[in-house]
C-alpha positions in Angstrom: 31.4 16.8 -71.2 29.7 15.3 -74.3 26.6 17.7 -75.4 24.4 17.3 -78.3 21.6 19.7 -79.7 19.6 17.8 -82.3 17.5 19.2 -84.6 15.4 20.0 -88.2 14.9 22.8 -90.1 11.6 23.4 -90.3 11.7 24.2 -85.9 13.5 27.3 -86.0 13.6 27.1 -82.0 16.4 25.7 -82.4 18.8 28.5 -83.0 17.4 30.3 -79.7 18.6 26.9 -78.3 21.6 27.1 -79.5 22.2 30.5 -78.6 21.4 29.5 -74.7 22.9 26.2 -74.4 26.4 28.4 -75.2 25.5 30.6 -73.3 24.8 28.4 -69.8 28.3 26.7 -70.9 30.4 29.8 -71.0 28.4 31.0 -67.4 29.4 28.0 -65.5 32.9 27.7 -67.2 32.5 24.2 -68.3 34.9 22.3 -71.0 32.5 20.5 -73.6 32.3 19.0 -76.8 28.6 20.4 -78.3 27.7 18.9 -81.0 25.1 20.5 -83.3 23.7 17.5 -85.7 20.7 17.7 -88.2 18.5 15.1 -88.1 17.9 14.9 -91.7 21.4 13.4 -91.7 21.5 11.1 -88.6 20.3 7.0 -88.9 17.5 5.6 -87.3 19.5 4.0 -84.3 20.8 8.0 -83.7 17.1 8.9 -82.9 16.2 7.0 -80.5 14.8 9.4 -77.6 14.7 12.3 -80.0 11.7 14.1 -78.3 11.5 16.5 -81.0 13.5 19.4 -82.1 15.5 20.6 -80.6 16.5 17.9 -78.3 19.7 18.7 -76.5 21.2 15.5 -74.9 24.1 15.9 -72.1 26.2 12.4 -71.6 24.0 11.1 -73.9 20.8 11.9 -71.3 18.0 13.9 -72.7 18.0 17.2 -70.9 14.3 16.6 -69.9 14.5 13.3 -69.5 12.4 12.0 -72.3 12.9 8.2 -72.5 9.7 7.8 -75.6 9.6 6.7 -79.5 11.2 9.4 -81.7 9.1 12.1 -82.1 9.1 14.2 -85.4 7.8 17.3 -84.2 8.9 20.8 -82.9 9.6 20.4 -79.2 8.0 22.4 -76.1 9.4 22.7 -72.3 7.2 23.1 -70.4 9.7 24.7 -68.0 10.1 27.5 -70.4 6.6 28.2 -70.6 5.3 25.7 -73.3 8.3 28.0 -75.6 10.6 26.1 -78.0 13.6 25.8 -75.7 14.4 24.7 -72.7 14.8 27.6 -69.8 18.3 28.7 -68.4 17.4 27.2 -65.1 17.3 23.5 -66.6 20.4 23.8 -68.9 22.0 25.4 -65.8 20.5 22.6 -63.4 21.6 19.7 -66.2 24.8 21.0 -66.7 25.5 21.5 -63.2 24.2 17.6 -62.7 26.0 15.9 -65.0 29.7 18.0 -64.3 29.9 16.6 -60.5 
């Protein structure tokens, strides 16, 4: 499974992220590729569907689906409360998805 968790510095979300996208992984025993990539350092055709940071995309799908214009702020999921990363249950529920 292909995984990426994009991001910029000045979100520091991301980390937290990080931390629980591994986590989910290692839980469900899955074999991936994650790929952690700064957007500072990405082209323009690498951003399209960034929905902010951080945006974690699984096969290439973002992990909440956002299908917008790149968006250069910090990101909030809503099914984490409005918080700065996405909640267990969707990285468990994406994960789960895209593995059958």
């Amino acid at each position: 499974m292909d995984i990426e968790l994009l991001y910029f510095d000045g979100c520091p979300s991301w980390r937290t992220a990080w931390t629980e996208l591994g986590d989910v992984i290692a839980e469900l025993g899955i074999d991936a590729t994650v790929r952690l990539r700064n957007i500072d350092r990405l082209g323009e055709a690498e951003l399209g569907g960034f929905a902010g940071s951080p945006t974690i995309r699984i096969e290439g799908r973002d992990l909440a689906d956002y299908d917008g214009p790149p968006v250069m702020a910090c990101r909030r999921y809503l099914d984490n409360e409005g918080r700065g990363w996405p909640g267990r249950r969707l990285l468990r529920q994406r994960l789960e998805e895209a593995g059958r």
